[in-house]
DSSP file (Angstrom, degrees, kcal/mol; ACC not computed):
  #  RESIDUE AA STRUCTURE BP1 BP2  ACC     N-H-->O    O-->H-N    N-H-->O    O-->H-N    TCO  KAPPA ALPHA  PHI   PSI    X-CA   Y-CA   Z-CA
    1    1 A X              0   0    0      0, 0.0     2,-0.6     0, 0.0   105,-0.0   0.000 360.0 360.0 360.0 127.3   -2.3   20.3   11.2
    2    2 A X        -     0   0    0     28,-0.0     2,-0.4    30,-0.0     3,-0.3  -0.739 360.0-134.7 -80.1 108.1    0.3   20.1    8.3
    3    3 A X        +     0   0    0     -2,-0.6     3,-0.1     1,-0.2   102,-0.0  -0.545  38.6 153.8 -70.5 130.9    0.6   17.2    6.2
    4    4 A X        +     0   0    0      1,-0.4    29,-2.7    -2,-0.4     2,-0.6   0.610  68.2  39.1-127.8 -50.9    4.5   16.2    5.7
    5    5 A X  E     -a   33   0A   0     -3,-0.3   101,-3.4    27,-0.3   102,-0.6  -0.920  60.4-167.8-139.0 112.1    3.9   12.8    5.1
    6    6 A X  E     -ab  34 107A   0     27,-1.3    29,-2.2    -2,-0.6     2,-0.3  -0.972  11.9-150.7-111.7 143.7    1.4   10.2    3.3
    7    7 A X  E     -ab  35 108A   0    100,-2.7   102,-0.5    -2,-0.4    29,-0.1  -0.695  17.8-175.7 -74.8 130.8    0.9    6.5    3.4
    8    8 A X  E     -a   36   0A   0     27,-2.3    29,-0.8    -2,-0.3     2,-0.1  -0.552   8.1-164.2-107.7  57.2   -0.5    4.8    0.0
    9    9 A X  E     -a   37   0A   0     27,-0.2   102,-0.5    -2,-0.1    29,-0.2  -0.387  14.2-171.5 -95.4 141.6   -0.9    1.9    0.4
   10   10 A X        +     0   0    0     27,-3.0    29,-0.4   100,-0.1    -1,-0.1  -0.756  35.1 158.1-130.2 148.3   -1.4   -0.2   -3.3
   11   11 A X        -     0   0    0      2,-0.3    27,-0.1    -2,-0.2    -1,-0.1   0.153  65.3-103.2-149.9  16.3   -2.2   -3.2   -4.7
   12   12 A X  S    S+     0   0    0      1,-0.2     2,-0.1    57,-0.0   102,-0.0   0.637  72.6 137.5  77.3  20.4   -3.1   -2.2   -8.2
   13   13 A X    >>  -     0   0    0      1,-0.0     4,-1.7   100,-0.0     3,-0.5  -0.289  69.3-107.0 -71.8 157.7   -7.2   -2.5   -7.8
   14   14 A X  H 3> S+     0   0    0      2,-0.2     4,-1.8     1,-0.2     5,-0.2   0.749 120.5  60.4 -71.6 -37.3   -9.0    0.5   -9.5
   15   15 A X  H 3> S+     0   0    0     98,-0.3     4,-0.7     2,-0.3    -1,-0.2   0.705 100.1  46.4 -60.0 -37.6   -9.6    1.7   -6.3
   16   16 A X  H <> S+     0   0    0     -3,-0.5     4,-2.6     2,-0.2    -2,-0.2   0.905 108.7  57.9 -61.4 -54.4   -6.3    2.0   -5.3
   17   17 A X  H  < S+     0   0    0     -4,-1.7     4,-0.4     1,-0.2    -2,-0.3   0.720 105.1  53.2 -19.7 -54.3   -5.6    3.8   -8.7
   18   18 A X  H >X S+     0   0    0     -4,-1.8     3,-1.7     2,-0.3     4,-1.5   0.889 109.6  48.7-113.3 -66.0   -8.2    6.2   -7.7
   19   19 A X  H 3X S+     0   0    0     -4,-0.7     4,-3.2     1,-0.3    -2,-0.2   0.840 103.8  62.2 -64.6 -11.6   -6.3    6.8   -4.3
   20   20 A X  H 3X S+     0   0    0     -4,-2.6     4,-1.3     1,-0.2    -1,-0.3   0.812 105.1  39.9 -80.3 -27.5   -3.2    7.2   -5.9
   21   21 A X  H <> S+     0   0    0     -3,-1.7     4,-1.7    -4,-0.4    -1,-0.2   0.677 111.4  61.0 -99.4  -2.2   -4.1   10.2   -7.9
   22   22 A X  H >X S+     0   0    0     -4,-1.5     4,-1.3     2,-0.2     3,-1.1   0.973 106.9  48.9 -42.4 -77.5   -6.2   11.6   -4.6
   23   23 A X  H 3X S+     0   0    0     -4,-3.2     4,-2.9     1,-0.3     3,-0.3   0.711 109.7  54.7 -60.5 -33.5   -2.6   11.5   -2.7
   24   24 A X  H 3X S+     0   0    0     -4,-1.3     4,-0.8     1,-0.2    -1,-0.3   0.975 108.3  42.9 -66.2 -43.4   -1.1   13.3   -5.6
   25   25 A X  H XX S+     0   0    0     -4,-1.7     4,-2.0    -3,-1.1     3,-0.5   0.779 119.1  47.0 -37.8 -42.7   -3.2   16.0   -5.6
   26   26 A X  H 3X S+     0   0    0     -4,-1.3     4,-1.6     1,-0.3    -1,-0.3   0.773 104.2  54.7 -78.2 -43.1   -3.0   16.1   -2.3
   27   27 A X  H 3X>S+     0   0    0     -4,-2.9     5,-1.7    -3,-0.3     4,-1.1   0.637 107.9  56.0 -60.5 -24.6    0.7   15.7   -2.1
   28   28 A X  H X<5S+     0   0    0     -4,-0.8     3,-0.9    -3,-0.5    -2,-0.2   0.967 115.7  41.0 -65.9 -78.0    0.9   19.1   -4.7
   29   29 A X  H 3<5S+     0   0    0     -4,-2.0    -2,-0.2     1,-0.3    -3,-0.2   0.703 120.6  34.9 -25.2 -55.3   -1.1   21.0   -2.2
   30   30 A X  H 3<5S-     0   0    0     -4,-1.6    -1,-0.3    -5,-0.1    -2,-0.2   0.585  98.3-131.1-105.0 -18.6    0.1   20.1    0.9
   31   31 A X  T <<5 +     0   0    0     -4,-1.1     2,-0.2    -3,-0.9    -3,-0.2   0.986  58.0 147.1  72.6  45.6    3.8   19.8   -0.3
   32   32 A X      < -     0   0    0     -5,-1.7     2,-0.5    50,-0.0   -27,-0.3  -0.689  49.6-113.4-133.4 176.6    4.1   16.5    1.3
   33   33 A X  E     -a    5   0A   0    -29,-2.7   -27,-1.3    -2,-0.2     2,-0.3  -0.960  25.2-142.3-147.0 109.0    5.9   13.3    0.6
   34   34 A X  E     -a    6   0A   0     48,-1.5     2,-0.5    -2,-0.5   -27,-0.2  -0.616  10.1-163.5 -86.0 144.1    4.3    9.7   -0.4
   35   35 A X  E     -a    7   0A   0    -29,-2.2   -27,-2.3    -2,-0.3     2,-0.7  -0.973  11.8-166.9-111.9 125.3    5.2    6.5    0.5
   36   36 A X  E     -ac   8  85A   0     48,-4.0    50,-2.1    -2,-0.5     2,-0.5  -0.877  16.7-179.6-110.4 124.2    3.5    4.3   -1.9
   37   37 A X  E     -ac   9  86A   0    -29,-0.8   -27,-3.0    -2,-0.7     2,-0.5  -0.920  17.6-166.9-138.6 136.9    3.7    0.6   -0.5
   38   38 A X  E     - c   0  87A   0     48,-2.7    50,-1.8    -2,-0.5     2,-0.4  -0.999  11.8-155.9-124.3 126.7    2.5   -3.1   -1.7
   39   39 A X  E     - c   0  88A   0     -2,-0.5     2,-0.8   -29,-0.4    50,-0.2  -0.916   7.7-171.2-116.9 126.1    2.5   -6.0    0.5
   40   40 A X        -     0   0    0     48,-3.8     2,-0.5    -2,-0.4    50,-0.4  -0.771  18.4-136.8-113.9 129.9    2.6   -9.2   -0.7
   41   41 A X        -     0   0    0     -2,-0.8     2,-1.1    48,-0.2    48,-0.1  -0.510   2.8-158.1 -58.9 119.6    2.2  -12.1    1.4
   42   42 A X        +     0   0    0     -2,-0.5    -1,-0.1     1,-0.1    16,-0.0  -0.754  35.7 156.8 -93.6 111.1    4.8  -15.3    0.7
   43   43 A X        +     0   0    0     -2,-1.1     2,-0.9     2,-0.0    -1,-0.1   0.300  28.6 112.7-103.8  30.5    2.1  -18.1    2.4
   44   44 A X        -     0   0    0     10,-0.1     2,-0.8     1,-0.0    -1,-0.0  -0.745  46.3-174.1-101.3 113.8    3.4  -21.1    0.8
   45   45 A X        +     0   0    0     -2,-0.9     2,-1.1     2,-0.0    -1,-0.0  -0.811  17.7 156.4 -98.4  86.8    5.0  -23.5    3.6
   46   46 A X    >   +     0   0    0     -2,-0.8     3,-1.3     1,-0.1     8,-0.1  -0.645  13.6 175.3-120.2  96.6    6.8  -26.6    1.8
   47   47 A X  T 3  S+     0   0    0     -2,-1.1    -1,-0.1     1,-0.2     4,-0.1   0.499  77.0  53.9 -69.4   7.7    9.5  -28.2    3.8
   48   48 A X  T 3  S+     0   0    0      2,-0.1     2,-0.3     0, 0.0    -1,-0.2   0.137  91.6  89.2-134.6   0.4   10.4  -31.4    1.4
   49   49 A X  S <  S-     0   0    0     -3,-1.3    -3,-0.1     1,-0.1     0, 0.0  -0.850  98.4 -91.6-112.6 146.9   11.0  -28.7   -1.7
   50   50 A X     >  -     0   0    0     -2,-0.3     4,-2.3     1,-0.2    -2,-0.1  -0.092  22.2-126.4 -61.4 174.3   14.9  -27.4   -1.8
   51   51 A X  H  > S+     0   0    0      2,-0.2     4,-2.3     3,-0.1    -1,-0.2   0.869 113.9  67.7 -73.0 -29.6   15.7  -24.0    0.2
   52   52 A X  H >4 S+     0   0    0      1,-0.3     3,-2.6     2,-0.2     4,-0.3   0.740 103.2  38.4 -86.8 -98.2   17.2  -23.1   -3.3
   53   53 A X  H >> S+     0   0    0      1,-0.3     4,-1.8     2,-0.2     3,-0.5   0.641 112.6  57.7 -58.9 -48.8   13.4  -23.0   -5.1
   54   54 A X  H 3X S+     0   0    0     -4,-2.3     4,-1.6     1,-0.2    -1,-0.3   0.833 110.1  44.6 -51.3 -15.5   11.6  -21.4   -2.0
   55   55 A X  H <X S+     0   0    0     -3,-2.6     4,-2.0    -4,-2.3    -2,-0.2   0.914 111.2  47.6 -74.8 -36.4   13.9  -18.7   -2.3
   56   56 A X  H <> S+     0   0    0     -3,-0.5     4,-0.8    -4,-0.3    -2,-0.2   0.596 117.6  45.3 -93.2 -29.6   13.7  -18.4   -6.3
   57   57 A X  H >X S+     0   0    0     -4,-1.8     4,-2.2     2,-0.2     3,-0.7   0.915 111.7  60.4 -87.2 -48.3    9.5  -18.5   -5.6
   58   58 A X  H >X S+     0   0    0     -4,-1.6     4,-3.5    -5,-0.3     3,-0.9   0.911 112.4  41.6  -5.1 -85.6   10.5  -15.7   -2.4
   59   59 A X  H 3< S+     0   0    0     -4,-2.0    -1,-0.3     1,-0.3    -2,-0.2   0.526 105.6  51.3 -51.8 -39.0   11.7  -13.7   -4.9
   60   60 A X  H <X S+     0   0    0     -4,-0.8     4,-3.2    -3,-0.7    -1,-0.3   0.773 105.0  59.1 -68.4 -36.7    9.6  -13.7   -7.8
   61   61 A X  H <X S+     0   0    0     -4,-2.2     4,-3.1    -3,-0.9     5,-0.3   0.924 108.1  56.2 -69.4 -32.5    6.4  -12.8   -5.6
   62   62 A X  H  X S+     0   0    0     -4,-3.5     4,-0.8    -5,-0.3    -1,-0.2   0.669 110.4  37.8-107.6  31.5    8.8   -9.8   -4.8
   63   63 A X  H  > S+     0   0    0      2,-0.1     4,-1.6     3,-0.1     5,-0.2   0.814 110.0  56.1 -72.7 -73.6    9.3   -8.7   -8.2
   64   64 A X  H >X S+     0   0    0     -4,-3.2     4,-3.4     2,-0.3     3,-0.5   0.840 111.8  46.2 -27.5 -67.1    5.9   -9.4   -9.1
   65   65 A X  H 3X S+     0   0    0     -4,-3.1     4,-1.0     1,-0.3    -1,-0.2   0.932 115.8  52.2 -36.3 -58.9    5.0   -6.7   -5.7
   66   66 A X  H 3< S+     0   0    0     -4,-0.8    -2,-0.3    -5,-0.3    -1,-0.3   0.886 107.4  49.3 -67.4 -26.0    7.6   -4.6   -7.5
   67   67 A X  H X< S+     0   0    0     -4,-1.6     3,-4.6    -3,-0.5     4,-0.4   0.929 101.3  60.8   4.0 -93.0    5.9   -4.9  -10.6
   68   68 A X  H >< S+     0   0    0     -4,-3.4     2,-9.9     1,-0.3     3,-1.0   0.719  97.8  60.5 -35.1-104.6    2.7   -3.9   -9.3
   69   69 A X  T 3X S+     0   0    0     -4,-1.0     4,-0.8     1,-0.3    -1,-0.3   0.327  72.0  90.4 -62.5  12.1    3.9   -0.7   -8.3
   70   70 A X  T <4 S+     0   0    0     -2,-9.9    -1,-0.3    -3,-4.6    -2,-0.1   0.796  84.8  64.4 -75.8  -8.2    5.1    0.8  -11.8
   71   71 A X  T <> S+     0   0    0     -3,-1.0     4,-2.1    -4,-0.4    -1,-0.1   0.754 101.8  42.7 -64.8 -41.8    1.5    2.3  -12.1
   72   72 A X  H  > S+     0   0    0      1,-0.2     4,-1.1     2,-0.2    -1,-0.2   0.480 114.3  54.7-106.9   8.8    1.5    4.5   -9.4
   73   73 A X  H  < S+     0   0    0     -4,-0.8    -1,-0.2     2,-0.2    -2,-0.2   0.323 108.6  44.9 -96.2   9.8    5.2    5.6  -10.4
   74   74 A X  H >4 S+     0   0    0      2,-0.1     3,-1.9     3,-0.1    -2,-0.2   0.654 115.0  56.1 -90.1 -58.3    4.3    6.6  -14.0
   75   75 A X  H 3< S+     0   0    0     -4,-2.1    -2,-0.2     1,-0.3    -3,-0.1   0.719 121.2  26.4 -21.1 -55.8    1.3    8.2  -11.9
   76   76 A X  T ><>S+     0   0    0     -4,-1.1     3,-1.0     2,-0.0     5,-0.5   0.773  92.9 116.7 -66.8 -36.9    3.8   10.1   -9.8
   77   77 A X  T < 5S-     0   0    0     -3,-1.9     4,-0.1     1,-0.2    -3,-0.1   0.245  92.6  -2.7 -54.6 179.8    6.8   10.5  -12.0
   78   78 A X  T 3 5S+     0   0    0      1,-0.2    -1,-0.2     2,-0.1    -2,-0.0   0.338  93.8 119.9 -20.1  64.9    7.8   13.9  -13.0
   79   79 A X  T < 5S-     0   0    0     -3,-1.0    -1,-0.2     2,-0.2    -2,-0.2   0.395  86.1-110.8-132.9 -30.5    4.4   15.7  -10.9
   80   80 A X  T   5S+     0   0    0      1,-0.3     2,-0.5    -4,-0.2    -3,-0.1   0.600  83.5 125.9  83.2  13.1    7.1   17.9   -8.4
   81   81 A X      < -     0   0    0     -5,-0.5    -1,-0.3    -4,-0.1    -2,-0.2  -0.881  67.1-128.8-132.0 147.8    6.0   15.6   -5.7
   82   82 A X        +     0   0    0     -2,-0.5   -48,-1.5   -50,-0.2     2,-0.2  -0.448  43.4 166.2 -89.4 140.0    8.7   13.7   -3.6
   83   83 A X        -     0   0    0    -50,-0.2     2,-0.3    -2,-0.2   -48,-0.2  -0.851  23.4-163.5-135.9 163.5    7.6    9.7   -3.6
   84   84 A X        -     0   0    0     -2,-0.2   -48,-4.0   -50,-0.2     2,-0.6  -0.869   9.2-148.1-167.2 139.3    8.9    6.6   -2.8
   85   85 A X  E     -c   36   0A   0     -2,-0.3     2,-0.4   -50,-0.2   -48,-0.2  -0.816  15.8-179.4-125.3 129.5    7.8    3.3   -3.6
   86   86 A X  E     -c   37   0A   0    -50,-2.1   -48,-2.7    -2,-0.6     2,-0.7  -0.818  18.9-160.2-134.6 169.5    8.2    0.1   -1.5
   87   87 A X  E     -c   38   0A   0     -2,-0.4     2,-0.6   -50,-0.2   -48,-0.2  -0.904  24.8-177.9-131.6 128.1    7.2   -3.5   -1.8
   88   88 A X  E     -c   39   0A   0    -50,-1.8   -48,-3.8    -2,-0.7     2,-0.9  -0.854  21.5-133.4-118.2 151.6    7.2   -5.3    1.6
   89   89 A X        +     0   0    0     -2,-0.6     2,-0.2   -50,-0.2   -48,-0.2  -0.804  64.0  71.5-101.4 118.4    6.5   -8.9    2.5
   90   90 A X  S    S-     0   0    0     -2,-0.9     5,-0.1   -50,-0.4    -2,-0.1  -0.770  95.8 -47.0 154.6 149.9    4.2   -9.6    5.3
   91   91 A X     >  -     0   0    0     -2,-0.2     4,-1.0     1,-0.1     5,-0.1   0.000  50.8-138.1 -18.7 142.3    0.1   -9.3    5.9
   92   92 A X  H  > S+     0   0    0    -53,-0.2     4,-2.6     2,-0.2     5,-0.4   0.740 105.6  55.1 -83.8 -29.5   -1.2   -5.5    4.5
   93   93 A X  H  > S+     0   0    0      3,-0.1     4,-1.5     1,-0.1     5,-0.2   0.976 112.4  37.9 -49.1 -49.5   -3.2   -5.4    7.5
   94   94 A X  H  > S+     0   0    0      3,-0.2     4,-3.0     2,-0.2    -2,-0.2   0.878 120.9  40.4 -75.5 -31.5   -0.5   -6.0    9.6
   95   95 A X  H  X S+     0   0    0     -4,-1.0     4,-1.7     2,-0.2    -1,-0.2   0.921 119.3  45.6 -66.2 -45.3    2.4   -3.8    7.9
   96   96 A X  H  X S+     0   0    0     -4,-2.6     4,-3.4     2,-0.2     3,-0.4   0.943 114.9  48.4 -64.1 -27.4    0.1   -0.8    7.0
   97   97 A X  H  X S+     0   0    0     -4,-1.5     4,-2.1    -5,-0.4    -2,-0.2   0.967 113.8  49.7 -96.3 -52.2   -1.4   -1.2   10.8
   98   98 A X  H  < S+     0   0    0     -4,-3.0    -1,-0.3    -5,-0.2    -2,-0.2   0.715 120.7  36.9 -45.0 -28.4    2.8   -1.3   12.0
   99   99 A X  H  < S+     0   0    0     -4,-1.7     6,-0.4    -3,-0.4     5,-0.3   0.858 109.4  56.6 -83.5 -32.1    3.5    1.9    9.8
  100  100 A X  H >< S+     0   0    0     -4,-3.4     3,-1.8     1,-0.2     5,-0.4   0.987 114.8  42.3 -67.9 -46.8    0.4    3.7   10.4
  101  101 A X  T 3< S+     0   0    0     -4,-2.1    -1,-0.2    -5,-0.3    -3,-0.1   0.689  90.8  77.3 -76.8  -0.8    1.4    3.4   14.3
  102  102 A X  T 3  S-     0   0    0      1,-0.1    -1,-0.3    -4,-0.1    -2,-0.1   0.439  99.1-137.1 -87.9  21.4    5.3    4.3   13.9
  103  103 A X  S <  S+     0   0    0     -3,-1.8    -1,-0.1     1,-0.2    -2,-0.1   0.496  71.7 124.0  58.0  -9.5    3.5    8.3   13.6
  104  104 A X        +     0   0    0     -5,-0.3     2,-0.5    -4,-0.1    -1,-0.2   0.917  61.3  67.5 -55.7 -24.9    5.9    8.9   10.9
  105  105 A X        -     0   0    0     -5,-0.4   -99,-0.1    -6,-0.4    -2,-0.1  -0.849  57.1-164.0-118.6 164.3    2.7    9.7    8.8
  106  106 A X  S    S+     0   0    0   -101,-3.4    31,-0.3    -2,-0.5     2,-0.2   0.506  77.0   2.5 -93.9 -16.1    0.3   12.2    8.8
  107  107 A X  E     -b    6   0A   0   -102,-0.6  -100,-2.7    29,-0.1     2,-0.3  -0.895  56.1-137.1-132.9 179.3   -2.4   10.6    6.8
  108  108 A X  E     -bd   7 138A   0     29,-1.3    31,-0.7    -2,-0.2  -100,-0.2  -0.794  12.0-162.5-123.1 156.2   -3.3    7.3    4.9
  109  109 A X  E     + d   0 139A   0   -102,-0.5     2,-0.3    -2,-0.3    31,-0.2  -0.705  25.8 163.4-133.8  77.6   -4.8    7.5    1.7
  110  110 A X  E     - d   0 140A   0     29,-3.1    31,-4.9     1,-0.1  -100,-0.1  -0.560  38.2-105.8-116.6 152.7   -6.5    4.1    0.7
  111  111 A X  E     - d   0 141A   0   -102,-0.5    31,-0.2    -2,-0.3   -95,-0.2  -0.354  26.8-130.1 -53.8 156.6   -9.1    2.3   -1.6
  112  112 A X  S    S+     0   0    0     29,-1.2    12,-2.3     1,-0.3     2,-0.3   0.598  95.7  26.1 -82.8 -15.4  -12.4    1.4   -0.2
  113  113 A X        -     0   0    0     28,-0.3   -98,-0.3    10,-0.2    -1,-0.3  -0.916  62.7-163.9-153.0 145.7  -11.6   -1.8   -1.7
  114  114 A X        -     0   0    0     -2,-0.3     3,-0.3    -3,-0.1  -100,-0.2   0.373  54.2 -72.2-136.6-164.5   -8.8   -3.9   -2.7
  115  115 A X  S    S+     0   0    0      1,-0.2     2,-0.2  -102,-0.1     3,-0.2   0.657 126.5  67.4 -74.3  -8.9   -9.0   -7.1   -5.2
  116  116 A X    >>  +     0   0    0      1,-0.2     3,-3.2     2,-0.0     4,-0.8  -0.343  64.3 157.0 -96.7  60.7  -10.5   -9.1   -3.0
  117  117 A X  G >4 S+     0   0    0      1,-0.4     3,-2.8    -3,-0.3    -1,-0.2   0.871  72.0  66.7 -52.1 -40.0  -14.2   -6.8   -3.0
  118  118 A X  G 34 S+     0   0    0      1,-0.3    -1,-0.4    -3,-0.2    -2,-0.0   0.458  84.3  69.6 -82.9  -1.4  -16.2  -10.0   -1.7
  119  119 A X  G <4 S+     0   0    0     -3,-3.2    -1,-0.3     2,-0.1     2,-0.3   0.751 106.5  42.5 -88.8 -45.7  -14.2   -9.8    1.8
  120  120 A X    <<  -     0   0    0     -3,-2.8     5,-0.1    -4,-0.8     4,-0.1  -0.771  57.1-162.0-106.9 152.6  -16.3   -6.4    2.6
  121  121 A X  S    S-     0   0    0     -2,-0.3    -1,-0.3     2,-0.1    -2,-0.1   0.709 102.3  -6.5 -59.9 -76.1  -19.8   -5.5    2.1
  122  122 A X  S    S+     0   0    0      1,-0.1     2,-0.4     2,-0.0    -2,-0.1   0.926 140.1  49.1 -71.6 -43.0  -19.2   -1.6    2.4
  123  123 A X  S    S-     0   0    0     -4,-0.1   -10,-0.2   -10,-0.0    -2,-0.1  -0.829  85.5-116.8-144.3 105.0  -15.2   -1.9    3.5
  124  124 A X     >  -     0   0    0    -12,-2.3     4,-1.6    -2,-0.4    -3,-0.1  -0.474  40.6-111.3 -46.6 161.1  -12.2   -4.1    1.6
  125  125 A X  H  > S+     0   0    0     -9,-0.2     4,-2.4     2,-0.2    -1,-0.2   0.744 115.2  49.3 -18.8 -55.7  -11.2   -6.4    4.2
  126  126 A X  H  > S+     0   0    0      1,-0.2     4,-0.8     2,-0.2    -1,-0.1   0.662 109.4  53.0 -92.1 -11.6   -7.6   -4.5    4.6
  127  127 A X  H  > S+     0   0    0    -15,-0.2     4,-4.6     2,-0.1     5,-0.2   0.932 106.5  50.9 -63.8 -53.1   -9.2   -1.3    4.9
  128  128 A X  H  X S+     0   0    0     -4,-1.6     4,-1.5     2,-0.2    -2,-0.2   0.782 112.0  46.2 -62.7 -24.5  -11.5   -2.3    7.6
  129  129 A X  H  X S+     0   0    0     -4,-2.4     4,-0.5     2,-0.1     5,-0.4   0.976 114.6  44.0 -74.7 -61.0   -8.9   -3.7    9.6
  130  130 A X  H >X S+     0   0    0     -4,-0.8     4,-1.3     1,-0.2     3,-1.1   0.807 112.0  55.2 -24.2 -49.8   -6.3   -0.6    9.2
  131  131 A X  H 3< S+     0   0    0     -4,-4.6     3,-0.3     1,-0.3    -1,-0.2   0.982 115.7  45.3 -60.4 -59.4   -9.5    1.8    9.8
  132  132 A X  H 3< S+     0   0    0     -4,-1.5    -1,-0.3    -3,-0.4    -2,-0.2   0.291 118.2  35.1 -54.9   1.1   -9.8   -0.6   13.5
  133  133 A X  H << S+     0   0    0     -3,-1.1    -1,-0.2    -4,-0.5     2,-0.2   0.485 108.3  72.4-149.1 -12.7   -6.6   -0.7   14.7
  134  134 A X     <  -     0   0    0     -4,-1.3     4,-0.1    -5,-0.4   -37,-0.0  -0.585  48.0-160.1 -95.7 158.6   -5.1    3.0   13.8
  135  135 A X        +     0   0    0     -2,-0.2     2,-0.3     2,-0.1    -4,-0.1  -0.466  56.1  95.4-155.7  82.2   -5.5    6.5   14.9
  136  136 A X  S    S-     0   0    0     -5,-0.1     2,-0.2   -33,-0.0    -2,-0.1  -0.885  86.4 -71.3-135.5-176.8   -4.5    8.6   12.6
  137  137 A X        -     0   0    0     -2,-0.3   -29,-1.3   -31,-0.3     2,-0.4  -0.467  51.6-167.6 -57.7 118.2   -6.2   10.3   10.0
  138  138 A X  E     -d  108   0A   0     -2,-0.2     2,-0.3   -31,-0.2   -29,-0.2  -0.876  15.3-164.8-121.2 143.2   -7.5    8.1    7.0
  139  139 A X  E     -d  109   0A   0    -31,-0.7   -29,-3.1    -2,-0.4     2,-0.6  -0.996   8.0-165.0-111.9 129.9   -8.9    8.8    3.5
  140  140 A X  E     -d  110   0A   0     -2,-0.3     2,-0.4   -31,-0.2   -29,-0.2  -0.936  10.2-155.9-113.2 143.6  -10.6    6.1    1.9
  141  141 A X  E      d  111   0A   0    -31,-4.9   -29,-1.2    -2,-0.6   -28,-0.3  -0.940 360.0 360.0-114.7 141.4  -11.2    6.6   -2.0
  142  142 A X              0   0    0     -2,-0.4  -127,-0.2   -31,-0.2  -126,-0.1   0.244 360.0 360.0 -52.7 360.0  -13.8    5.0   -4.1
């Protein structure tokens, strides 16, 4: 099997860090094309505050998500391998577990654990679900 295409999924945890220079390496090798993605949740429901400040807090959490991701683009940056970095809103279980299944990639490349470590023993929380609910090929890095 030829790898065309890896999923990264980030959140700026050491662990991710650590998966991020896997998938480059990996990306050299294999001549293959990351997608490097952080998802940030908006959970804040306030109906009595104007539309006009949920939007301006909307927004900031996805800065903040774009933010986050300037680490593993200095990581990437001038390395000869084609990348792309995106900052979604919505669950990371549920978004990576909606990319993993739209087959566009050929592996995931993920931390074993995220910022939240107490969520897993062995297994971040957003790993273990992704690991449960996909079937493609996964790398988790330490």
């Amino acid at each position: 099997m030829k790898i065309k295409n890896i999923l990264l999924p980030y959140d700026g945890s050491e662990h991710s860090i650590n998966a991020a220079r896997y998938a480059l390496e990996l990306a050299k090798i294999a001549g293959a094309h990351v997608t490097i993605v952080n998802c940030y949740e908006w959970r804040l429901s306030i109906s009595e505050v104007p539309s006009s400040i949920v939007t301006n807090l909307q927004e900031n959490c996805r800065k903040e998500a774009e933010k986050l991701l300037e680490k593993p683009d200095a990581i990437f940056a001038d390395q000869g391998v084609e990348y792309k970095l995106e900052a979604i809103d919505g669950s990371p279980s549920i978004v990576l577990t909606k990319m993993a299944k739209s087959k566009e990639f050929d592996l995931i490349i993920m931390g074993s654990h995220g910022h939240s470590d107490i969520a897993g023993l062995f297994l971040g929380s957003v790993t273990h679900k992704v690991l449960n609910t996909i079937y493609c090929p996964v790398m988790v890095v330490p």
